[in-house]
C-alpha positions in Angstrom: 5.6 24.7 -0.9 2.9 22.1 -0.7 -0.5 22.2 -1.5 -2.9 19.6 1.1 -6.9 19.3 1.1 -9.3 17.4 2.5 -13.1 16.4 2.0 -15.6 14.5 3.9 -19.4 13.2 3.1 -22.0 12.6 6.2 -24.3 10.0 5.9 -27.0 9.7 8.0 -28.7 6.7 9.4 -31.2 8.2 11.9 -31.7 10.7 13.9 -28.7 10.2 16.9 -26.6 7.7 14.3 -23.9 9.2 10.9 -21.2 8.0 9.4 -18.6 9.9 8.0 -16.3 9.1 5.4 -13.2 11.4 4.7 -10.4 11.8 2.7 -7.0 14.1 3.1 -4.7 15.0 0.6 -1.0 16.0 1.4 1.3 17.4 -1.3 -1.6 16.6 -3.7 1.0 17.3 -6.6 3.7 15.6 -5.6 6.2 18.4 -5.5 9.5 17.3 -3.9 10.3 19.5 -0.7 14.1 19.7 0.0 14.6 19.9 4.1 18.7 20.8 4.5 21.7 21.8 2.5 24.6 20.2 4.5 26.3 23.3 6.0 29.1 21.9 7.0 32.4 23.0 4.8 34.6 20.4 5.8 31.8 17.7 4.9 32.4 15.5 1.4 28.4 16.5 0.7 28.7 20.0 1.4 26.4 22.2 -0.3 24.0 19.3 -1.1 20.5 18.5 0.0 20.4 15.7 2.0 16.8 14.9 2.3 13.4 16.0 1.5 10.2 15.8 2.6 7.3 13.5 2.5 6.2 12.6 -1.1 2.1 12.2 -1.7 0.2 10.7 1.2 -3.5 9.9 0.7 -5.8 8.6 4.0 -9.5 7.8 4.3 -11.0 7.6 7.1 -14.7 6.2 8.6 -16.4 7.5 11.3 -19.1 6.3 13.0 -21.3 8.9 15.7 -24.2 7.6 17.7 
């Protein structure tokens, strides 16, 4: 399970133009997701995980509307 969140703060510069900035959190504490047990009983890694998911990604973001 991951936890994600995201924010965002409008400026305005009159009253047709705003920026927006924003920010997203995924996996905001970094918990490591395991994806798949190799299955595969014949297989010299069977039984172990074999990958995992995306660690913590951070983006910002600026948008201009006019």
């Amino acid at each position: 399970m991951d936890f994600d969140m995201a924010f965002y703060k409008d400026f305005a510069f009159s009253e047709r133009a705003k920026l927006q900035f924003r920010g997203e959190l995924f996996n905001i504490f970094n918990h490591t997701n395991f994806n798949a047990i190799d299955p595969n009983f014949g297989s010299g890694t069977f039984g172990q995980v074999t990958s995992a998911a995306d660690p913590r990604i951070i983006e910002f973001a600026l948008r201009l509307e006019f």
